[in-house]
C-alpha positions in Angstrom: -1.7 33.8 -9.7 -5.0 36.0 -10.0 -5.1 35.7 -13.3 -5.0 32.0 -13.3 -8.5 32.4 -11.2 -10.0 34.9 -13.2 -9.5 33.0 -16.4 -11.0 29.7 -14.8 -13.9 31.2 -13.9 -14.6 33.1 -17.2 -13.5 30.4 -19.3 -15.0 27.1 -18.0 -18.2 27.5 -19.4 -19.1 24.3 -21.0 -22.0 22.5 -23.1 -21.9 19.5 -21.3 -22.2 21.4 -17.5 -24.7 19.9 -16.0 -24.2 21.5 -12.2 -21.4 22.5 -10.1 -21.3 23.8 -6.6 -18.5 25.8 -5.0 -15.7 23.6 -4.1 -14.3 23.6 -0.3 -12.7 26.6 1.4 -9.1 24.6 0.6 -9.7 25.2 -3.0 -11.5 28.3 -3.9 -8.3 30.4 -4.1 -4.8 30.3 -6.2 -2.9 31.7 -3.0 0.1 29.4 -2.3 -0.4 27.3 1.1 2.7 27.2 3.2 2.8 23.6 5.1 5.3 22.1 7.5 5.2 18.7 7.7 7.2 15.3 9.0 7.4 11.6 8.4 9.9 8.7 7.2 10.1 8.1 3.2 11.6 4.9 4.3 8.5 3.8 6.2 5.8 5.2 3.8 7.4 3.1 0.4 7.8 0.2 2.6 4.2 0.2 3.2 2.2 -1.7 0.6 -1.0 -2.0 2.4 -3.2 0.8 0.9 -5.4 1.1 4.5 -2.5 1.4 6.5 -2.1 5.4 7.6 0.9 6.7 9.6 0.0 9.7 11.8 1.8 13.1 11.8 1.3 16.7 11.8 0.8 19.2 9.5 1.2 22.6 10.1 -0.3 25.4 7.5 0.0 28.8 7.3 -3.5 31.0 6.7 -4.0 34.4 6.8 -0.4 35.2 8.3 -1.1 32.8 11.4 0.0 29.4 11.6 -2.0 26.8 12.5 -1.6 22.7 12.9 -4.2 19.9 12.2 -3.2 15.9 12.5 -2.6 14.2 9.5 -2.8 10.3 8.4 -0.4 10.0 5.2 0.6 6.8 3.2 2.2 6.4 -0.2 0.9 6.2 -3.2 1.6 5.0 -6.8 3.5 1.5 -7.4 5.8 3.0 -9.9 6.7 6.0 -7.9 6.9 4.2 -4.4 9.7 2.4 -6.1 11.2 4.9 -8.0 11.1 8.4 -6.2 12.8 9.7 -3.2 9.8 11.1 -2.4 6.9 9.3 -3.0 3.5 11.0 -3.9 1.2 11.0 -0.7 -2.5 10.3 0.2 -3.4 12.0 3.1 -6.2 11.7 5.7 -7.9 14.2 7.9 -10.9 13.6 10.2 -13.7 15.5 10.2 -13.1 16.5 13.8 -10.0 17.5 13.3 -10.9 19.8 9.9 -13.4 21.4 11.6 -13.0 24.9 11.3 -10.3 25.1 9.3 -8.9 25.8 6.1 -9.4 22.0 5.1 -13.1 21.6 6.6 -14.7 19.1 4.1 -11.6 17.6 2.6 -11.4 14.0 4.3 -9.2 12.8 1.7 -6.5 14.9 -0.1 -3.7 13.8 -2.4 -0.5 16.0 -1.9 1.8 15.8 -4.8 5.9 15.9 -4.3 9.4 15.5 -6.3 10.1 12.7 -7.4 13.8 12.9 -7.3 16.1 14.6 -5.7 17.3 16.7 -8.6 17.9 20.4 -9.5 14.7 20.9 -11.4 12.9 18.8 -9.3 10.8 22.1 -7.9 10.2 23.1 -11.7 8.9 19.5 -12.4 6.3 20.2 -10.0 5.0 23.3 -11.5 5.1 21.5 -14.9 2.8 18.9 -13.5 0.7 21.3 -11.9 0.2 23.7 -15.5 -1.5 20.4 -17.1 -4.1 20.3 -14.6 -4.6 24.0 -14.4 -4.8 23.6 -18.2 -7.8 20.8 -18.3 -9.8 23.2 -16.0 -9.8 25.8 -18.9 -11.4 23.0 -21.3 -13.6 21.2 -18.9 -15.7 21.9 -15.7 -15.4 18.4 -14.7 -12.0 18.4 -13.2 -9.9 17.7 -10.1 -9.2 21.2 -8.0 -5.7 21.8 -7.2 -3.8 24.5 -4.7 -0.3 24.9 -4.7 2.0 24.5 -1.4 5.1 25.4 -0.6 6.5 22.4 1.6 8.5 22.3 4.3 9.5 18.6 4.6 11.7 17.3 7.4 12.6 13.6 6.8 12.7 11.3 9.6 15.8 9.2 9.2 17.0 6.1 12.0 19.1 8.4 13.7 18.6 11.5 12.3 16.4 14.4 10.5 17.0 15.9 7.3 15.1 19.2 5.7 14.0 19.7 2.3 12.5 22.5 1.1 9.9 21.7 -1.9 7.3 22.9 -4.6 4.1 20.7 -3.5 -0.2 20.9 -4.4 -2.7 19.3 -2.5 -5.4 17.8 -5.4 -9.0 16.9 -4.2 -10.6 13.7 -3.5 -12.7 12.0 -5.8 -15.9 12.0 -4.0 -15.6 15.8 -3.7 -15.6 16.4 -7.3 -18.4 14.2 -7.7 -20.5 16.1 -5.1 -19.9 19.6 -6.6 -20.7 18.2 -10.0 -24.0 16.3 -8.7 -22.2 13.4 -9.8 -21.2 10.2 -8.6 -17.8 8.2 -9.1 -18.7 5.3 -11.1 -16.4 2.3 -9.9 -16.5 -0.2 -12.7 -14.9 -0.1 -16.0 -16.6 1.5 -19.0 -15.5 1.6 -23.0 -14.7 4.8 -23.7 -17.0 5.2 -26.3 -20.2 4.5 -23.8 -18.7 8.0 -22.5 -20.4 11.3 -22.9 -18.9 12.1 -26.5 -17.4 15.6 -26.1 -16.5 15.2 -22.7 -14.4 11.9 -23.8 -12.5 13.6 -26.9 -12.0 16.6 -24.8 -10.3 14.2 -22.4 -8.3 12.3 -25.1 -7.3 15.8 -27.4 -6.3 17.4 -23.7 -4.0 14.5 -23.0 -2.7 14.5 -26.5 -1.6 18.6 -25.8 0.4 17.7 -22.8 2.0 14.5 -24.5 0.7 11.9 -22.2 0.3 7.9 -23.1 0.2 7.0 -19.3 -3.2 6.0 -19.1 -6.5 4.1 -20.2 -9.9 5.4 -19.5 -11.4 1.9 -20.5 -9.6 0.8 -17.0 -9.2 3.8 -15.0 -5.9 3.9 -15.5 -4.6 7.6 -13.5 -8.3 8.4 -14.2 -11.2 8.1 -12.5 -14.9 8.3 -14.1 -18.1 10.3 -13.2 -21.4 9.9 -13.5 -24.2 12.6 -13.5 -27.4 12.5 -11.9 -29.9 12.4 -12.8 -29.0 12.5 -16.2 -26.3 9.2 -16.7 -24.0 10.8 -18.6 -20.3 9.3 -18.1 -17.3 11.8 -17.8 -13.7 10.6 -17.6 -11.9 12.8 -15.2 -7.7 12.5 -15.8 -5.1 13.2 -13.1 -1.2 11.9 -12.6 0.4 13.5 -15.6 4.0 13.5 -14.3 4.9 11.1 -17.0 3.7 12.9 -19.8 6.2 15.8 -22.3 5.1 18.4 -20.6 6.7 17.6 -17.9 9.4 15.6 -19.3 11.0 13.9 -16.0 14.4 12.2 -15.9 12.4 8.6 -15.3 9.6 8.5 -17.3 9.3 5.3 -19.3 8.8 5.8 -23.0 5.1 3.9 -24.4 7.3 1.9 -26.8 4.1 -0.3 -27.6 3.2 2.6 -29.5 6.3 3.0 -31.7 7.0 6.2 -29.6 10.8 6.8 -29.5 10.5 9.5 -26.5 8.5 11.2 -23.5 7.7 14.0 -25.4 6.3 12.1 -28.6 2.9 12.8 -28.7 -0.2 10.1 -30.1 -4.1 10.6 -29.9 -5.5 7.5 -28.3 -8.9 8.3 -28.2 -11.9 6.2 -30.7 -13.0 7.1 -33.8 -15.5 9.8 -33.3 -17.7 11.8 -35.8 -15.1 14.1 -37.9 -17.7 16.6 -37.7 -17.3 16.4 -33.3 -13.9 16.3 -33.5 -13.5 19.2 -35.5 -15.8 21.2 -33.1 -13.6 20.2 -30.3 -10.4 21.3 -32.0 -12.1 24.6 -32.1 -12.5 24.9 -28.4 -9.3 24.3 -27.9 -8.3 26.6 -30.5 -10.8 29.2 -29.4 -8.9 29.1 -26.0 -5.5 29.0 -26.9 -5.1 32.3 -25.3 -6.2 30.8 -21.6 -3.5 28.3 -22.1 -0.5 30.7 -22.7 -2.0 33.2 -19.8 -2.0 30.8 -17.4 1.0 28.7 -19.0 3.0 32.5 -18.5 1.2 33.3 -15.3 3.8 30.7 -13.3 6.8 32.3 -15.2 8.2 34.1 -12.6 8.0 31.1 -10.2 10.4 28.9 -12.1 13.7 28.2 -10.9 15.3 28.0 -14.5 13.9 30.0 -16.9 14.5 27.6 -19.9 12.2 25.0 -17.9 9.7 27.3 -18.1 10.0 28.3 -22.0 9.5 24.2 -22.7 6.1 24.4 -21.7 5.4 27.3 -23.6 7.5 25.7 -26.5 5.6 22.1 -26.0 2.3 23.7 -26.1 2.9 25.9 -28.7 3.7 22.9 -31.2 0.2 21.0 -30.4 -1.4 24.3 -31.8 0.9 23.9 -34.3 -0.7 20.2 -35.4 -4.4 21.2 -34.3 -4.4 24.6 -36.4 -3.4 22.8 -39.6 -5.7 21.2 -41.4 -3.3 18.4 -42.7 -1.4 17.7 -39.6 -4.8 17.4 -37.7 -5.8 15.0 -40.2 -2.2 13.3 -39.4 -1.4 13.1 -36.2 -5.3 13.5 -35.1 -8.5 11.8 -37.1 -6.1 9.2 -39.0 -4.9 8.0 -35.0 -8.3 7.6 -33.8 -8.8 3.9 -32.7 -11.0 1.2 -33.5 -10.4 -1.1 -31.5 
């Protein structure tokens, strides 16, 4: 997992960097954070009121010691809520309560779950996790992410039940915003009113991991900064479950785009310049290398090999489209929308 942070570092250079603090104590390693924590499934998907917080515990592990810090969690996500066993969760922490520990400055933390209760339900998670991992090579303006390892007991009407589960906590918003010397700009924008690299950047990254499930025009599982001083408007992507890469036994084909399965991929962002595009492809190519070390750097942490060689395999064939001249012309700069 070094490797992962070494790379990150090195590699996140960018033209468009404007500023960027450190992020919070919670974030500034790759170490995997063990976490025990309890609540009801039932109660949390039943839940549709988005202010409504049910109060647990959460105990973490940190330097060998275990520690505990109370905990407001709620679902999240319409489509998961009703479709997962577990549904993704948004957590709340006061400051009080952080204080002095490893989550001091995170008010707001999204922790990420299985969906299902299936045999690669673990490796699903680490798929998921790879994609944002990968945006953080190719753009400075990103969500922060730390792995967990979960210890989940579920609170049942008259009993318990355990799980053990892959898990990562992702960063609030308003963090990223602050370390960036940004702000998160709540209204909708056109996508083409966006700072140009950072918006293709956005649209080829999402076109790598195979992902249709979302609409920077109406923040759609994105959210959208903007610098200051200078006004210059970043998309910032996150919820790829439902993209190839991952590949998930209930994702839901885009079939308004002629798309026949998960892992189909299409560009969706705007017409650009050819001669930015083509400058952007390089970036990606130029750090094709970052990918696979940090795509190979979870290998060992798979539970089925073969899940593993699917990313590698997946990601492999978008070089295989950007690297040629004719298939980028394709499947790249003949998709780019005009409306």
């Amino acid at each position: 997992m070094q490797t992962i942070k070494t790379l990150l570092i090195f590699l996140c250079a960018s033209t468009f960097v404007f500023a960027q603090e450190e992020p919070t104590k919670l974030f500034r390693t790759e170490e995997i954070v063990p976490i025990q924590i309890s609540f009801s499934n039932r109660e949390l998907k039943k839940s549709d009121n988005d202010t409504v917080f049910f109060d647990t515990t959460m105990k973490f592990k940190e330097n060998g010691v275990w520690n505990e810090i109370n905990v407001g969690v709620r679902a999240r996500g319409n489509f998961r809520r009703a479709t997962c066993y577990f549904p993704p969760v948004k957590m709340k922490i006061k400051k009080s309560d952080a204080k002095g520990t490893l989550f001091k400055g995170n008010k707001k933390l999204k922790l990420v779950l299985p969906c299902k209760l299936e045999d690669n339900k673990n490796d699903n998670i680490l798929r998921e996790l790879i994609a944002y991992k990968l945006f953080e090579i190719i753009s400075p303006y990103h969500f922060k992410t730390r792995r967990v390892s979960v210890d989940f007991e579920e609170i049942k009407k008259k009993s318990t039940k355990k799980f053990t589960l892959n898990g990562f906590f992702i960063e609030d918003d308003k963090n990223v915003a602050k370390r960036s010397e940004a702000k998160v700009w709540e209204r909708f924008m056109h996508p083409m009113n966006m700072l140009p690299e950072a918006s293709v950047k956005n649209n080829l990254f999402q076109f790598m991991i195979g992902n249709t499930d979302f609409s920077t025009a109406y923040s759609h599982n994105g959210k959208l900064l903007v610098t200051v001083p200078q006004n210059k408007f970043i998309p910032l992507p996150y919820d790829f479950d439902m993209s190839g890469i991952v590949d998930p036994s209930y994702a839901v084909t885009n079939e308004s785009l002629g798309l026949k399965n998960i892992r189909d991929r299409q560009y969706r962002g705007f017409k650009r310049d050819e001669s930015l595009m083509f400058d952007m492809r390089d970036e990606f190519v130029a750090n094709k290398a970052a990918f696979f070390a940090v795509i190979n750097s979870f290998k060992n942490d798979f539970d089925n090999p073969k899940s593993h060689q699917e990313v590698v395999d997946y990601i492999t064939s978008f070089f295989e489209i950007i690297e040629d001249d004719k298939q980028f012309k394709l499947q790249v700069l003949d998709e780019m929308r005009t409306k």
